[in-house]
N, C-alpha and C positions, 0 to 999 in steps of 0.2 A: 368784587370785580367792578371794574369802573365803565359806564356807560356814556358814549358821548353821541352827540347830535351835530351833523353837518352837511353840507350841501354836495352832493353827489358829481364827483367828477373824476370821469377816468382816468383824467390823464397826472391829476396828484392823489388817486387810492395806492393807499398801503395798508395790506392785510395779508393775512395766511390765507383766508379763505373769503369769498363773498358770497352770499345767498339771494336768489332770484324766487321770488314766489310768481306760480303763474295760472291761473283757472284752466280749467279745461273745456271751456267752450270755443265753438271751432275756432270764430276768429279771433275772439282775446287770444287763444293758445296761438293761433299765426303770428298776428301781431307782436305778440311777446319775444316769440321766435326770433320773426325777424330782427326785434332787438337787440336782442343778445349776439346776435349773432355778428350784426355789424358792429358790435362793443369787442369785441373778443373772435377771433374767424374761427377759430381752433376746436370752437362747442359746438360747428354746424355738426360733427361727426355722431354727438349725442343725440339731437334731434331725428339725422338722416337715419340713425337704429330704429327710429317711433317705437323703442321702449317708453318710452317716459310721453307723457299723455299729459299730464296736469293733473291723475287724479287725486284725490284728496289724499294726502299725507304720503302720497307717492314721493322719491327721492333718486335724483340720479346727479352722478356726480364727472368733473373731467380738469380740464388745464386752459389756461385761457392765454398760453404763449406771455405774459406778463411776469418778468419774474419779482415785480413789486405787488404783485397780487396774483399769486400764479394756479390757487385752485377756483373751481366755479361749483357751487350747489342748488341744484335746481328743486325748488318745493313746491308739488301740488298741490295748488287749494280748492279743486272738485271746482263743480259749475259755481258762475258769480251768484246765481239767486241760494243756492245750499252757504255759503257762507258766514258764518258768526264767528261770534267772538270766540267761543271755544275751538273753532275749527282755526282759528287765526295762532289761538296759545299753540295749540299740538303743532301746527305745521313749522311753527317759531324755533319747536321742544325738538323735532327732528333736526332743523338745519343746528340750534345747540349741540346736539349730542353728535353730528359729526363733525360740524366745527372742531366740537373739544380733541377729537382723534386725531387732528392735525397738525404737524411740528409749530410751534410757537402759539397756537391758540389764541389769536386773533380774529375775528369773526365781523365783519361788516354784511349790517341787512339790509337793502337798498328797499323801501317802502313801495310795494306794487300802486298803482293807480289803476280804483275802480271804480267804475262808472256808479254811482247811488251811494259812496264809503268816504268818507272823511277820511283826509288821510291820519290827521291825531288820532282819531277811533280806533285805526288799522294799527297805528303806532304805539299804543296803552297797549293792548293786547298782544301784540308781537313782542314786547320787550317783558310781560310778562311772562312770558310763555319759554321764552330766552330763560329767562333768570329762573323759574322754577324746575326747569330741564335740568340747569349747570350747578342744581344743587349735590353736595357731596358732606358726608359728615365720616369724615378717616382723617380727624384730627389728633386722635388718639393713636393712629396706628406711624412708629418710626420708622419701617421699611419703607423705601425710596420705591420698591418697585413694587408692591402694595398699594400704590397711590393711587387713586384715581384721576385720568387726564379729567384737567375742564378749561373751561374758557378763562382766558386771561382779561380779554379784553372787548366790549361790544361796542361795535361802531351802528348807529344809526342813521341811513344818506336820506334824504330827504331830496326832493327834484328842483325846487328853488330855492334861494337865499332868503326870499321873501317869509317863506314857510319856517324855517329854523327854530324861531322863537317858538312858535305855538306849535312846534313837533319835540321841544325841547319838557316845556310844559306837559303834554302827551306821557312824554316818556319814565318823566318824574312822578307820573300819576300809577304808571308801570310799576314802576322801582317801590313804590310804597304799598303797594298789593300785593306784590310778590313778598315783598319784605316781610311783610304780617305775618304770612306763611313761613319763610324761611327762618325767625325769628322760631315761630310755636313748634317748627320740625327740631330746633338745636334743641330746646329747653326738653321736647317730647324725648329724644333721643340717647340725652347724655345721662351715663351711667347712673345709679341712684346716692353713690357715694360724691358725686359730684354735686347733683342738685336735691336737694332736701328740704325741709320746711323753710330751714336760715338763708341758704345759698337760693332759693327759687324767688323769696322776698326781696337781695340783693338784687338780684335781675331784673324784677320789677322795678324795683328803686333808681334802674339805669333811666327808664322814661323819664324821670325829670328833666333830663339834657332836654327833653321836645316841650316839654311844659306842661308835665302830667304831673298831678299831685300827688303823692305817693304816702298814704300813713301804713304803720305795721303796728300791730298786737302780738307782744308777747306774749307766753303763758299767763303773765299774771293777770292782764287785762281781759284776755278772753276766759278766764276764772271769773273777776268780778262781774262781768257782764252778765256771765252767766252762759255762756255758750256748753251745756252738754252732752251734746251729739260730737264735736268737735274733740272734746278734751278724753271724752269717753273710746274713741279710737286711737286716740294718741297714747293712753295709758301704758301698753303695751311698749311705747319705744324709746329710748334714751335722748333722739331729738326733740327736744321740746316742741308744739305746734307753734303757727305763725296763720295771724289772719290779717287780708291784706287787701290794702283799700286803694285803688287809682282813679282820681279825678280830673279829666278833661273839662273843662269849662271853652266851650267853642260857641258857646250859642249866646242868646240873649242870657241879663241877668232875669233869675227870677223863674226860668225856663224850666219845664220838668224834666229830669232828666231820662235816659233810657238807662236799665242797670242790665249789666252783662254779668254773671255766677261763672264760676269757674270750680270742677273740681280739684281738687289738687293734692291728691291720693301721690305721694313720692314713690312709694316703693308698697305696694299690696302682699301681703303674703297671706292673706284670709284671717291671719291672728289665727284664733284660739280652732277655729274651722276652716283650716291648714288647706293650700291648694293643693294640688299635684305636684313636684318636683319639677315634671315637664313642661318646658315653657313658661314657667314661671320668674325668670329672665327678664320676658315681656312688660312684665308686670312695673317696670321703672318708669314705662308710659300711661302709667293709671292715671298720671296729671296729664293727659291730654287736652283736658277742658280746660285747664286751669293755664295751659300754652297756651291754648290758642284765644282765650280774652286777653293774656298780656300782649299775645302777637297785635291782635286786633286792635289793641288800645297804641299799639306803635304805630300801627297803619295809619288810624283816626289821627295821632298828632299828627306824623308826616306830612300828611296830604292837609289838615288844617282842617277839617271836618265842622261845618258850622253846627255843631248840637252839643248840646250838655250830655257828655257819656261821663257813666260810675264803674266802674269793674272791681267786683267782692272774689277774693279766694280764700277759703280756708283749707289750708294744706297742713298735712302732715302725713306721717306712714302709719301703716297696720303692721302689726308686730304681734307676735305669740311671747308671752312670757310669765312670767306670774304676779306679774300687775297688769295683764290684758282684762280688757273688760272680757263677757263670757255668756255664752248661748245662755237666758234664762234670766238673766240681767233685765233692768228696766229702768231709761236712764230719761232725763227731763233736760227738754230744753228750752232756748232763750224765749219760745214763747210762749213758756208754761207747760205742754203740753208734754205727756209722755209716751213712751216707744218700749215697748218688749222686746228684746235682742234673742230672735227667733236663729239667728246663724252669723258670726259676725266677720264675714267674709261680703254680707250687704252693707257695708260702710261707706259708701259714695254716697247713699243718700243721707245718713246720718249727718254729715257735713255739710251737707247742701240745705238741709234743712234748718241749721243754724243762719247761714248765709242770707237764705231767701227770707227767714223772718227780719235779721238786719236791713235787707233792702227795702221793707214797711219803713224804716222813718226819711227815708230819700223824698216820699210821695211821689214814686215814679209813675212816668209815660205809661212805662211798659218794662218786665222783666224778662230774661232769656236766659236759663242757666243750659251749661253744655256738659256733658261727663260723657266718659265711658264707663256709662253705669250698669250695663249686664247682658252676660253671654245670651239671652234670650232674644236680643235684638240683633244681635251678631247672625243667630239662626234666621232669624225671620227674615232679613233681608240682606244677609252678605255684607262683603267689601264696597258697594258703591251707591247705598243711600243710608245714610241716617233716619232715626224716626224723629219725630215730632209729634209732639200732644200738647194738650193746654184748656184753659178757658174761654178763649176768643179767635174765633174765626178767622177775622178781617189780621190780628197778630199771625197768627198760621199761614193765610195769604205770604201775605210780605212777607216771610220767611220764607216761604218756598217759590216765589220771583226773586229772590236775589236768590237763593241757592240755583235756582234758573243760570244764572247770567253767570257767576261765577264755579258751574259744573261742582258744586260740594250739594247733591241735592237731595232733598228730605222727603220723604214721606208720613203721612198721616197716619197715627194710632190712635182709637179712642180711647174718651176714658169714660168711658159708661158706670154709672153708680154699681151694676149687676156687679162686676169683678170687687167691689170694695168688699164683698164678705169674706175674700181670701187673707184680707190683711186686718181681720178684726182679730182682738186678744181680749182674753178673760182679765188680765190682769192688768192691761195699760188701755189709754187711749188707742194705738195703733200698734199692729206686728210689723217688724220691719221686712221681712216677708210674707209671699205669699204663695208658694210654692214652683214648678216649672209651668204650671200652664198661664201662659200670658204675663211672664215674667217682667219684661216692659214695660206693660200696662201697669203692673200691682206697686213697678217703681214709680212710675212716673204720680200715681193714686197717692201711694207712700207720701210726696214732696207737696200734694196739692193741698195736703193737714199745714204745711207749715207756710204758705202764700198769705198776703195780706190782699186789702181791697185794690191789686192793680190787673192790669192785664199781662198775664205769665204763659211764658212757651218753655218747654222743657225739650232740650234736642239729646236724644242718646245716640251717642258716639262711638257706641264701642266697638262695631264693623268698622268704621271708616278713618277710625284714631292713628289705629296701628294696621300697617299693610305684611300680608304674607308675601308677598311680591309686587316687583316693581310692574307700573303699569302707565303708559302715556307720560307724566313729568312727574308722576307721584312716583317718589322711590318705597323702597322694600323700608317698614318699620314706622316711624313717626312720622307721618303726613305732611298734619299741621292743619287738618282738616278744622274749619270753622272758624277760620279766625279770616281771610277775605271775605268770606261769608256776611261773616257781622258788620266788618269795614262797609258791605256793597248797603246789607239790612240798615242801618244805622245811617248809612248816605241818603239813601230813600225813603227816611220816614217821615 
């Protein structure tokens, strides 16, 4: 969808629809009134109902007598001090989603003026909020009337000519956060016969056009290397694995970089310790983590991000066969160390643990791997925070002020050494489980065996990867959760 920027004037607007954001305190709401009103006569009759109030995320809609612009949508933004950025996306994601129900799907949002609000400010987050609303993934479906309406087109008025330029800028800072996301929601999304170890690498490979460096490992390299957690899941499937390396170079030379982990589990079917039948469908999304660092690493070019970012995925699928590896197993990896295969249905960490020992020779800042790595986090806190754990505080901070800002927000699990006696083995280094109690914790414990000397965040995804239903601009299924996230964490480090 194509997004433009220009100066607001009524008498050459062309749209299907235009959208008016208004606060609900008395007199901004008068004030506002008044305007629209003398813009359009035909909308006093929505006011004179005092349905519609300003509150937050409230919506009332009518006709503006213009029939080069002939509907009008009005968006509550609740009092001007309640205001943020997330209240700015939702109120954005409503006038999107009824935008899109109207004939031609043309959509102009005419930027509110608030008293203490930059209008760019206002503008990055409304066009955010726009584009992750209008998202739709029924590429696969050929019915015409199976389609889902969306926006064709978003217009952005701005109140001066003066202003255009640096609402334009604003907007493109929009479009490349939203992106990151809509990016890790396709890759989340699409079937597993579609994206697989080769085809997920390919897509990675597209970031070169922004100027992201891209190497891939085939089997045979990630054999020499020595990567065993990796190869040892993959055993099981006909896809060969792929591990896969993207390098922004945005900062100084010489600069540490930040490394971002991604898992990237194609298609989970627990291998040899088979899931359920049911919903197991889902399980195409087990590379969530591993979307949403390629989404991220799209965002970071886009926008130009001054720092040295690295993004490690090693992907492949779990598969039952009789080359799968198997409960009882005990496999060694890239940094020596070995692992008992206690159930191997826990293979998100086995991969990750390959990954985060390769991120030791970057001599990173700082690492942050992301997975949806177990139904035990999914219990503990639902659909709408991720956990987080780690080594360092002040890393955990930061991670949870940008998940602040961009609504993907995490909470704190410890890793207290008491739970390590869950995941000790008689016969290896580490068990790669460590039962249901504190199942989160004994993964995230699992990954801390294979970190080097840097500062490490582990975010588990697996409530927030994939959605049972839709909810504010996150649709129902692959999110794309984590990947503005990183763009925001990564901006402010």
């Amino acid at each position: 969808m194509s997004v433009t920027v220009q100066q607001f004037d009524p008498k050459k607007l062309s749209a299907d629809a235009i959208a008016i954001f208004i606060p609900s305190d008395k007199k901004q709401f008068a004030d506002e009134a008044k305007r629209v009103q003398k813009l359009w006569k035909s909308t006093g009759v929505i006011f004179d109902a005092k349905d519609f109030t300003g509150a937050r995320e409230a919506i009332a809609t009518g006709y503006t007598g213009n029939p080069k612009a002939p509907r009008i949508i009005l968006v509550g933004l609740g009092p001007v001090s309640e205001i943020t950025a997330e209240g700015l996306r939702r109120a954005a994601a409503g006038a999107a989603t009824k935008g899109a129900g109207v004939r031609g799907g043309r959509l102009s949002i005419v930027l509110p003026t608030i008293e203490g609000m930059e209008r760019e400010w206002i503008a990055t987050h409304l066009t955010e909020g726009a584009l992750l609303a209008n998202y739709r993934y029924d590429k696969l479906i050929t019915l015409k009337d199976r389609k889902q309406k969306s926006l064709k087109k978003l217009s952005i008025l701005t109140d001066t000519k003066e202003s255009v330029q640096s609402v334009r800028n604003a907007v493109h800072e929009g479009e490349g956060m939203a992106e990151a996301t809509l990016l890790a929601r396709d890759l989340a999304n699409a079937p597993s016969n579609e994206i697989y170890p080769e085809t997920l690498a390919e897509r990675a490979q597209e970031l070169s056009a922004l100027g992201v460096n891209v190497t891939v490992f085939g089997k045979e390299e990630i054999t020499e290397i020595g990567m065993g957690g990796l190869l040892a899941v993959n055993q099981g499937s006909t896809n060969p694995p792929r591990f896969i390396i993207m390098e922004w170079n945005g900062g100084e030379e010489g600069e540490q970089p930040i490394v971002l982990v991604g898992k990237g589990i194609t298609f989970d079917s627990g291998g040899i310790s088979l899931k359920p039948g049911a919903g197991m469908g889902d399980m195409k999304m087990d590379m969530g983590g591993s979307a949403a660092v390629i989404g991220a690493m799209h965002g970071i070019a886009k926008l130009g991000v001054k720092k040295n970012v690295v993004a490690l995925v090693a992907s492949t699928e779990n598969m039952p066969s009789g080359s799968a590896y198997k409960p009882g197993d005990v496999i060694t990896f890239l940094n020596g160390k070995t692992a008992e295969i206690d159930n191997t249905d826990a293979e998100g960490r086995l991969v990750l643990a390959d990954a985060l020992t390769y991120a030791d020779r970057y001599k990173p800042a700082a690492v942050v791997d992301l997975a949806t790595l177990t139904g035990a986090c999914m219990i503990a806190l639902g659909h709408y925070s991720a956990a987080v754990m780690g080594n360092n505080e002040d890393l955990n901070s930061k991670i949870k002020k940008a998940g602040n800002h961009t609504y993907e927000r995490v909470t704190e699990l410890p890793l207290w050494e008491e739970y390590e006696e869950q995941i000790k083995s008689d016969v290896a280094d580490v068990k790669n489980t460590g039962g249901r109690p504190a199942g989160a914790i004994t993964a995230g414990l699992f990954l801390q065996h294979f970190i080097g000397d840097y500062p490490w965040a582990h975010i588990d995804i697996a409530g927030v990867g994939i959605n049972p239903k839709p909810w504010g601009y996150t649709p129902r299924g692959g999110t794309g959760f984590g990947a503005r996230l990183m763009v925001e964490f990564v901006r402010g480090w």
